[in-house]
C-alpha positions as CSV (number, residue, x, y, z in Angstrom):
1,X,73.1,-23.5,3.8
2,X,69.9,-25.6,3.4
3,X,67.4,-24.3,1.2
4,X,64.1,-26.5,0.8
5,X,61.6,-24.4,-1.3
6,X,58.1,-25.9,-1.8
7,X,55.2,-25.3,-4.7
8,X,52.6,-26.6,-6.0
9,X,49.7,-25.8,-3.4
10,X,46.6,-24.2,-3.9
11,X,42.5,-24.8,-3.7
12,X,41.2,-27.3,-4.5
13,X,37.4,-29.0,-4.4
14,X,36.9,-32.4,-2.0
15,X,38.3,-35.4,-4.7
16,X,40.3,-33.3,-6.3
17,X,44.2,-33.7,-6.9
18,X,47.2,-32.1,-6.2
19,X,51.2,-32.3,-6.3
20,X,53.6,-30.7,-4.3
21,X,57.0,-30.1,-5.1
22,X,59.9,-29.4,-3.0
23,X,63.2,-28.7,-4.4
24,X,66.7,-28.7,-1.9
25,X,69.6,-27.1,-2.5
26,X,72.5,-26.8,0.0
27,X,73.4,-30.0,0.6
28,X,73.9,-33.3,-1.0
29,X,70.4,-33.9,-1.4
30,X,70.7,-38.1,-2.3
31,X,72.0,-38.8,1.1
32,X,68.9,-37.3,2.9
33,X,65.6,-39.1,4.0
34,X,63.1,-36.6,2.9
35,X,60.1,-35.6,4.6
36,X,56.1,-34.0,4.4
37,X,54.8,-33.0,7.1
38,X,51.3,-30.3,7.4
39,X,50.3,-28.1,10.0
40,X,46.4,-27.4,10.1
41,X,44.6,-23.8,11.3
42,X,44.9,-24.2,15.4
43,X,46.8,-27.8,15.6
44,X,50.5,-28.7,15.9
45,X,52.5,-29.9,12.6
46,X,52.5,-33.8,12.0
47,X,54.4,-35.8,10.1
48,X,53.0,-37.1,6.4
49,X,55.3,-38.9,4.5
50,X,58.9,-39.8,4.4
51,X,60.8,-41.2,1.5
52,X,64.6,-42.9,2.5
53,X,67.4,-41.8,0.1
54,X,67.0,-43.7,-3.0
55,X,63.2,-44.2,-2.3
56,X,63.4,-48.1,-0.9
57,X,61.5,-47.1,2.0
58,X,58.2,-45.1,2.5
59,X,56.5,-44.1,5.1
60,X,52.8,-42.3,5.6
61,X,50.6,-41.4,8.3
62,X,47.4,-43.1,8.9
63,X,45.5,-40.5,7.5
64,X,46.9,-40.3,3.9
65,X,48.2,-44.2,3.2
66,X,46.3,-44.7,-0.1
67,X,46.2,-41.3,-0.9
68,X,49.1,-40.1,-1.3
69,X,52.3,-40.9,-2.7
70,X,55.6,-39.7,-2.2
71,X,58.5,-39.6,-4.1
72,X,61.7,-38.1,-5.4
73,X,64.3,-37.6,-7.7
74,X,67.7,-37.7,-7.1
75,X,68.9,-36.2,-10.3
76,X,66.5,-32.5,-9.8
77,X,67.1,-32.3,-6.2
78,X,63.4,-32.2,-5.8
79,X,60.9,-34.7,-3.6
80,X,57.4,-34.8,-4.5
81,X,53.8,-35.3,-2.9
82,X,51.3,-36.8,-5.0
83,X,47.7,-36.2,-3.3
84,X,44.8,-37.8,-4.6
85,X,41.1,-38.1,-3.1
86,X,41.7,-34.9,-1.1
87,X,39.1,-34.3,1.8
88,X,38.9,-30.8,3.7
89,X,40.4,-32.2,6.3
90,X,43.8,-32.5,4.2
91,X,43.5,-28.4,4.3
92,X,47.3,-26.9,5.8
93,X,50.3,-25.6,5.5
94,X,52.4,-28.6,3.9
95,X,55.9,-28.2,5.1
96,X,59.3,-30.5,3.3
97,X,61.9,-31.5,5.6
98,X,65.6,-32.1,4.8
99,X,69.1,-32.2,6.3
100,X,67.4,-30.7,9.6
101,X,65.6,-27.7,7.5
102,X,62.3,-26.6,6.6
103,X,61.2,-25.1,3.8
104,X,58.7,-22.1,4.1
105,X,55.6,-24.0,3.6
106,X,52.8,-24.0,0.7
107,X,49.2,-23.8,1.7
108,X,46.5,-26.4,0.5
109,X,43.0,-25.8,0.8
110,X,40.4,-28.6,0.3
111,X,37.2,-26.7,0.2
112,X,34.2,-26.7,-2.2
């Protein structure tokens, strides 16, 4: 079955970075558009990023285009989320998408 595992989140001060790491299992992973979304204290999940299969195509939200970056690698199973320039405001639950399934989540908190 699909398995989409996420890592990488933690706290971190206003500026700071972070990268996020998702890695799939269960399916065959190449032929997937891959997907971040986040889901703040109180609000509905949104979408973040999407990345097409062999990364020709990106896509952010308003919020985060020049921020972050997102990317994958075919060869590890694994998509990533580069986040720069974080701002409180980027504090959720980050959440990978894949072949219909979500992973569990990884918290980020943007707080000094």
């Amino acid at each position: 079955q699909v398995q989409l595992v996420e890592s990488g989140g933690g706290l971190v001060q206003p500026g700071g970075s972070l990268t996020l790491s998702c890695a799939a299992s269960g399916f065959t992973f190449s032929t997937y558009t891959m997907s971040w979304y986040r889901q703040a204290p109180g609000k509905g999940r949104e979408f973040v990023a999407s990345i097409s299969t062999f990364g020709g195509s990106l896509r952010y939200a308003d919020s985060v285009k020049g921020r972050f970056t997102i990317s994958r690698d075919n060869s590890k199973n694994t998509v990533y989320l580069q986040m720069n320039s974080l701002k409180p405001e980027d504090t959720a639950v980050y959440y990978c998408r894949g072949s219909g399934g979500w992973g569990q989540g990884t918290q980020v908190t943007v707080s000094s």
